[in-house]
N, C-alpha and C positions, 0 to 999 in steps of 0.2 A: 504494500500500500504506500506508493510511493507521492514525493509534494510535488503540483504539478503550478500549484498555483498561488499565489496572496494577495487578499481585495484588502484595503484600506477603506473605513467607511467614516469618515466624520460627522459626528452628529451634532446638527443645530435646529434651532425652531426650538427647542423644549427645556434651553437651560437653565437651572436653578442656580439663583446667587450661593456663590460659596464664601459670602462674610467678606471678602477682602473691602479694602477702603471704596476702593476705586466701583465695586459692584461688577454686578456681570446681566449681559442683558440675552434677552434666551435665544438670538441668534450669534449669540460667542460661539465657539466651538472648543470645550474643554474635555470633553471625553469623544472616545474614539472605538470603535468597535474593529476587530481584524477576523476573517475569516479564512481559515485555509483550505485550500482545496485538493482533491489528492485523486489519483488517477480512474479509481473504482471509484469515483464520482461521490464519496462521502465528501460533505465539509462539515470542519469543525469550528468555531465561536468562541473568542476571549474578547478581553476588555481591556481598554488601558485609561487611566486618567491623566492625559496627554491629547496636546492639541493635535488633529487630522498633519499637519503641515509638519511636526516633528516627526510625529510614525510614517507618516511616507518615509521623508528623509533617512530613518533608522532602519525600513527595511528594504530602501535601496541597496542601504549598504552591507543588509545582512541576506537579502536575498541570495549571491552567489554562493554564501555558505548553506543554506538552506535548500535549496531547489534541488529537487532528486533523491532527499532526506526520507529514511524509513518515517510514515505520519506516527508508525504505532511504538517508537521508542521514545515518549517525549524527555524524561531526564537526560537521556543522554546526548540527545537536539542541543536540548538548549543549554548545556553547561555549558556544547561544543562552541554554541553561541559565544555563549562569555568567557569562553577561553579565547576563541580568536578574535575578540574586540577590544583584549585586553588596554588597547591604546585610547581608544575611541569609545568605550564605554566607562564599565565599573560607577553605574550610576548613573542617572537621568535622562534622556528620553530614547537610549539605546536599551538599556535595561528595561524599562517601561516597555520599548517595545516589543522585546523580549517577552515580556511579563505578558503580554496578551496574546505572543504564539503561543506560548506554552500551556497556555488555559485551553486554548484550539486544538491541542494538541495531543488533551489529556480526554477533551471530549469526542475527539475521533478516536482516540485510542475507545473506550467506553461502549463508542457507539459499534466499530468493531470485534469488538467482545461480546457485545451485549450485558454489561453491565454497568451500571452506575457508577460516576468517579467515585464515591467514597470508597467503594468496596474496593476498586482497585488501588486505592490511594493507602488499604490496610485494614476498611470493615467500618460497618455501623454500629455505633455506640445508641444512636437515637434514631428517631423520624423524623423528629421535629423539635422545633427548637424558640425560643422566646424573641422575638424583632423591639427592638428602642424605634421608635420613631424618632427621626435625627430631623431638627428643624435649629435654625436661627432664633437668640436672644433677639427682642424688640421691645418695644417702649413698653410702659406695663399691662396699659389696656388694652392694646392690641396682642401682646402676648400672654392676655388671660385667652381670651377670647381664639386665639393660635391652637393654646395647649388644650380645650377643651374640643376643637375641633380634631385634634387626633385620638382622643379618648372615645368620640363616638365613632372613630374610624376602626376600635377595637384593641387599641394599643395598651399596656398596662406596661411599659416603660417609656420614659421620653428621655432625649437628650437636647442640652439645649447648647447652640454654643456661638461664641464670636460677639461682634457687635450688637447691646453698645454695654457687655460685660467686662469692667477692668477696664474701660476705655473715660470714666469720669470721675466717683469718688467711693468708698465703701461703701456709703449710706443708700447712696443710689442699686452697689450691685447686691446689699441685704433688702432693697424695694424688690426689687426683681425674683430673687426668691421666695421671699416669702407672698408675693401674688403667684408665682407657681404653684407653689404651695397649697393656696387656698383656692387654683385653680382646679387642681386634679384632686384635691384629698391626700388622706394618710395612704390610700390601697393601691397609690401610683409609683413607681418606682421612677425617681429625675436624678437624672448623670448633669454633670454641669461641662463644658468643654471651654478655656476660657482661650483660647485660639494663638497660644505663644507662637506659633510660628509666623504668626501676620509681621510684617517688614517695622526693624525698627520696635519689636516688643520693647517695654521698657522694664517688666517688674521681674524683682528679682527673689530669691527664696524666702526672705521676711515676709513681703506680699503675699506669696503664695501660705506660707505657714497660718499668717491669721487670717486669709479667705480661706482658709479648709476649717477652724474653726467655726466658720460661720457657716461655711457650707455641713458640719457634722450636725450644727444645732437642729437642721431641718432633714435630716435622713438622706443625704447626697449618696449615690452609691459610690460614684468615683469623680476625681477632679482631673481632666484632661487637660494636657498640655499648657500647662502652667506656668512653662519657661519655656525660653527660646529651645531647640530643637537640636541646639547642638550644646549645649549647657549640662555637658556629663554629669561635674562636680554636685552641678546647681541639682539636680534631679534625685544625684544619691542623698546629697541631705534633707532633702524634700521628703524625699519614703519614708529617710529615718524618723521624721519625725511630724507629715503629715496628720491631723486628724482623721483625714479621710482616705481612701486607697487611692493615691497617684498613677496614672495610665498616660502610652505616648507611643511615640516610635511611626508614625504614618509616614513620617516622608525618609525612614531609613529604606535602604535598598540593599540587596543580596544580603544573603547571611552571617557574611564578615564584619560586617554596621551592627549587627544584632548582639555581637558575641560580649562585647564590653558594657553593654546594657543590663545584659542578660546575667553577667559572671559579680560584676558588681549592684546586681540589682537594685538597678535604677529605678526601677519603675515595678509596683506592684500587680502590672495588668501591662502585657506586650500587643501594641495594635499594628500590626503586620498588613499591607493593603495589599494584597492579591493583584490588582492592577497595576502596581507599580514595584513590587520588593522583587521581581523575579518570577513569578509566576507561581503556580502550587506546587511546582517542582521545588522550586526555594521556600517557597510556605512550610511545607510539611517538615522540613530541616530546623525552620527556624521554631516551629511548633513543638518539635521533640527538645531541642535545644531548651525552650522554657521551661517543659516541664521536667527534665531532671535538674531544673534550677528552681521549683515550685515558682513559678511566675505563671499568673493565667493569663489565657489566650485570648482576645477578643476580636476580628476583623476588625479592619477602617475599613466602609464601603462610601463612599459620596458617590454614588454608582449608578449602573446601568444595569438591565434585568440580566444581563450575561454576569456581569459581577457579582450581582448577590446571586445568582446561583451558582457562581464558584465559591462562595460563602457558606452557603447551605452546604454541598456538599464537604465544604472543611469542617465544618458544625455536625457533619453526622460524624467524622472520624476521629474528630479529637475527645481523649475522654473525659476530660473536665470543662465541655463547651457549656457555657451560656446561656450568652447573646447572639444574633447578628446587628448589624446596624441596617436601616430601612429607612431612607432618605424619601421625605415622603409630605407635601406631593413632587411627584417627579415620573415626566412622560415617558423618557427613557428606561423607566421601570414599568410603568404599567401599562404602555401604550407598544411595546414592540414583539411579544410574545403571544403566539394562539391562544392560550391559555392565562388568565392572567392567578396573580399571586394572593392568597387571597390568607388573610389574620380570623384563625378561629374562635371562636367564645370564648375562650380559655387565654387570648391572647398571645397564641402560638402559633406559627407558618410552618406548614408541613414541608417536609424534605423533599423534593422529586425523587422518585427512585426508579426510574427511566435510565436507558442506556445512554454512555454519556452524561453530559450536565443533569439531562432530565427536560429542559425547557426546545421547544421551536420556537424559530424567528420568524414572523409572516413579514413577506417581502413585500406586500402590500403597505403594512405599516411602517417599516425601514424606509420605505422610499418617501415616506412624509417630512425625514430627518434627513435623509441625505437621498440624494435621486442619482447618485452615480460613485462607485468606489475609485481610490486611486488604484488599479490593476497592475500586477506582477505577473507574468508569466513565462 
């Protein structure tokens, strides 16, 4: 089952602001879909969070490695990958776009088997698993009024994160929680995310130590990215001495980035983004790597439906999974799949356990988002 071919699909029309200053308007194009195609006419679906114009670029240059590649070995594709871009990669939108062969690569492997990525990624722990709705801090009326709108969508955890959190004065970010608060109830479970890697963070582990106090006084499950993103030192004294469980790591890549995190446990919850850390090829590396460090696992997903269902299926096979995260609303999730995803009574999303991902793409509704791929062949 050899690689015959790679679409490039960028997708605009449906973007979600992801908090930075500057905003984002829904014809940006921040996420990218890759499809590979392989001679017995299977293709396989990853995702990267990465602009269309990088992943072209990156699988221009990874194409000739690639082309004529068995589809159904993906670990050893894509190390091959990162071994020979040693120059030109080792992080950002090479890696990235690595990150979304490999997800393609593990759902043609799947769909070729006929089984589900978990199983082949080492077996199901679950079905199903509990989704955060991942939305934006806002003013406080408008973000009562936000968080009760995901609670009737069925959600029994939110996260809330970015502006205008830590961007004005304490008093202002204990208003904010505590209208959360009295938004959802005691039976709602809220992560707080306070967006350290926005350009130019300024606060530093004093800040964060007594906002986790404040964040413990209301039931906070975890305090995200709290400090800049490369603030080793800042992170380990943070855990030590957090009120609340510290979580981070979205914009680390390959498993090498992880390992210093990991060994001096920086962080008490490792967020690994499938999209961009290398793929579930590197995922599951970086997974096992946690837990014989007892660090739990959570996805970053700010995603597309191909994404959270390389989530789900990391969520059936790790065995002290969770959460996923469920960026929501968001078209790229619910608008490009035959089948959409859907939050039970219970506030749980069932795992597909379908060969491969589990999920189809109707090319009907992909063409809404992008009407034409950049093709490789």
């Amino acid at each position: 089952m050899k690689i015959v071919g790679v679409d490039v699909w960028p997708l605009t029309g449906g973007t979600v602001d992801g908090g930075w200053p500057q905003g984002h308007e829904p014809q940006e194009n921040l996420h990218t879909l890759v499809s590979v195609r392989t001679e017995s006419g299977l293709t396989g679906w990853g995702s990267c969070f990465t602009s269309g114009q990088l992943i072209g670029g990156s699988v221009q240059l990874l194409w000739p490695l690639l082309k004529g590649q068995p589809a159904n070995e993906p670990e050893r594709v894509s190390e091959s990958l990162h071994q020979a871009t040693f120059w030109q990669g080792r992080g950002g939108a090479v890696t990235h776009a690595i990150s979304g062969i490999d997800v393609a690569l593990w759902d043609l492997m799947g769909q070729a088997c006929g089984q589900s990525v978990s199983r082949l990624l080492g077996g199901n722990y679950r079905n199903r698993i509990r989704p955060y709705g991942s939305i934006l801090f806002d003013e406080p009326d408008v973000l009562f009024g936000r968080l009760q709108g995901v609670v009737e969508q069925g959600f029994r955890s939110i996260k809330m994160g970015w502006r205008p959190f830590g961007r004005r004065d304490r008093a202002f970010d204990e208003l904010l929680i505590r209208t959360a608060r009295e938004a959802v109830g005691d039976q709602v479970e809220l992560m707080v995310d306070a967006g350290g890697s926005e350009q130019y963070w300024s606060h530093g582990p004093q800040w964060a130590r007594e906002t986790s106090r404040m964040l413990a006084d209301y039931g906070i499950v975890w305090f995200e990215e709290a400090l800049p993103p490369d603030d080793l030192d800042g992170f380990v004294e943070l855990t030590r001495n957090s009120s609340v469980p510290i979580s981070g790591g979205e914009v680390l890549t390959r498993r090498q980035s992880f390992q210093p995190w990991l060994q001096r446990r920086a962080v008490d919850i490792i967020q690994p983004d499938v999209t961009k850390c290398g793929g579930l090829s590197e995922f599951r590396r970086i997974a096992w790597m946690a837990q014989d460090h007892n660090v739990q696992v959570v996805p970053h997903g700010w995603n597309t439906a191909v994404g959270l269902a390389a989530d789900l299926q990391i969520s059936a096979f790790l065995p002290a999974a969770a959460y996923v995260e469920y960026l929501t609303p968001c078209a790229y999730i619910e608008r490009l799949t035959t089948e959409p995803f859907e939050v039970d009574s219970e506030g749980m999303l069932q795992i597909p356990d379908r060969p491969g991902l589990g999920i189809t793409i109707d090319p009907e509704k992909l063409a809404q988002f992008c009407a034409e791929p950049i093709r490789f062949n």
